[in-house]
C-alpha positions as CSV (number, residue, x, y, z in Angstrom):
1,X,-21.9,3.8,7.0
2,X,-22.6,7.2,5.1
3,X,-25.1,6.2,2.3
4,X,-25.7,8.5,-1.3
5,X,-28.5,8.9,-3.1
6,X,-29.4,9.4,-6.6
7,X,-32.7,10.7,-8.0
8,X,-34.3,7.5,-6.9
9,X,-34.5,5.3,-3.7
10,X,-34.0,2.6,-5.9
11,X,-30.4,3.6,-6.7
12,X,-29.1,4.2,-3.2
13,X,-25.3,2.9,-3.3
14,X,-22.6,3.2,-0.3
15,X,-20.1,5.3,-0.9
16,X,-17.8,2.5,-1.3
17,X,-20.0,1.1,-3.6
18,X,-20.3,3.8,-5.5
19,X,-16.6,4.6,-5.9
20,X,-16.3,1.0,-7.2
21,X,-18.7,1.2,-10.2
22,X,-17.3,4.6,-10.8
23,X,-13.5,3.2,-11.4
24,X,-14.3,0.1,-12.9
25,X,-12.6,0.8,-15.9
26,X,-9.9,2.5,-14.3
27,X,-8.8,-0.4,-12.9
28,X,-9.5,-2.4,-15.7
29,X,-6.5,0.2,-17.4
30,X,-4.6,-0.1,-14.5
31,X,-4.0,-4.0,-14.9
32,X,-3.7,-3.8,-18.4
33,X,-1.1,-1.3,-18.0
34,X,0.8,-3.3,-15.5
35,X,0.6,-6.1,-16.8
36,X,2.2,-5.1,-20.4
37,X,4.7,-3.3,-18.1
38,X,6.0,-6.7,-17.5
39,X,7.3,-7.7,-20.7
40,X,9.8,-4.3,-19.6
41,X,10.6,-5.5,-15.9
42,X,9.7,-9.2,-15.1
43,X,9.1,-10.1,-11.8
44,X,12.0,-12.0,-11.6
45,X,14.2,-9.0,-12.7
46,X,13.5,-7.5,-9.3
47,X,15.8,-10.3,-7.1
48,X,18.3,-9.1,-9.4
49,X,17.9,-5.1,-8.0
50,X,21.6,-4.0,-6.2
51,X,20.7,-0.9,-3.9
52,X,23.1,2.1,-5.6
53,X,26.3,2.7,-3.6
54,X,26.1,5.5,-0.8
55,X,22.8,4.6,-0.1
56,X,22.1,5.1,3.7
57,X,21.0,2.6,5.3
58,X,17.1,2.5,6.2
59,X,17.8,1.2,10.2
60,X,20.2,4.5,10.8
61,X,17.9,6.6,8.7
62,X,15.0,5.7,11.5
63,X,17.0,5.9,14.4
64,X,18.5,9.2,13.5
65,X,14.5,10.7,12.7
66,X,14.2,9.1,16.2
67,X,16.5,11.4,17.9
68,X,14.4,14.1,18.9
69,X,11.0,12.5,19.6
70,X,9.7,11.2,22.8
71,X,10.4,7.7,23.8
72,X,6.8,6.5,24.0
73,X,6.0,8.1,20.4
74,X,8.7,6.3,18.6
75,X,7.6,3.2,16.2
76,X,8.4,-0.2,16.5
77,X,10.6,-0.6,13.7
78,X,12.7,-4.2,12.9
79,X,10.6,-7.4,12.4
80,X,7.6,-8.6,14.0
81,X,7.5,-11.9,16.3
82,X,4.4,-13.7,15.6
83,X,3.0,-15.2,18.7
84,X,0.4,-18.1,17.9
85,X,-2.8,-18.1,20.6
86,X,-3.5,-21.8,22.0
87,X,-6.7,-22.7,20.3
């Protein structure tokens, strides 16, 4: 893990660590923000979203971006099966 330093050894931080204190209050905004968003667009509004009409469909949209690439570098696309290890 890459370590920074300030002046003192006392104040050596992570990087990650750093970048935390740093944004504290921007994510501080960032909830506040979304969370008066809210009273615009509940949470519950969104089972009530239509896709617009003409919209492609996101299956064809991969398989035609699929068309041209080679067979071992195309994603796994659809849903995952889950397999559950004996314990």
């Amino acid at each position: 893990m890459l370590k920074t330093s300030n002046r003192t050894a006392s104040s050596t931080q992570t990087r990650a660590d750093a970048g935390d204190a740093r944004s504290e209050s921007a994510q501080v905004d960032q909830r506040t923000m979304g969370k008066s968003l809210r009273d615009i667009c509940p949470r519950e509004s969104h089972a009530d979203w239509k896709p617009p009409s003409g919209r492609p469909d996101p299956m064809q949209l991969l398989e035609h971006s699929n068309k041209r690439r080679m067979v071992e570098l195309i994603p796994q696309a659809g849903r995952v099966e889950v397999v559950m290890e004996p314990d």
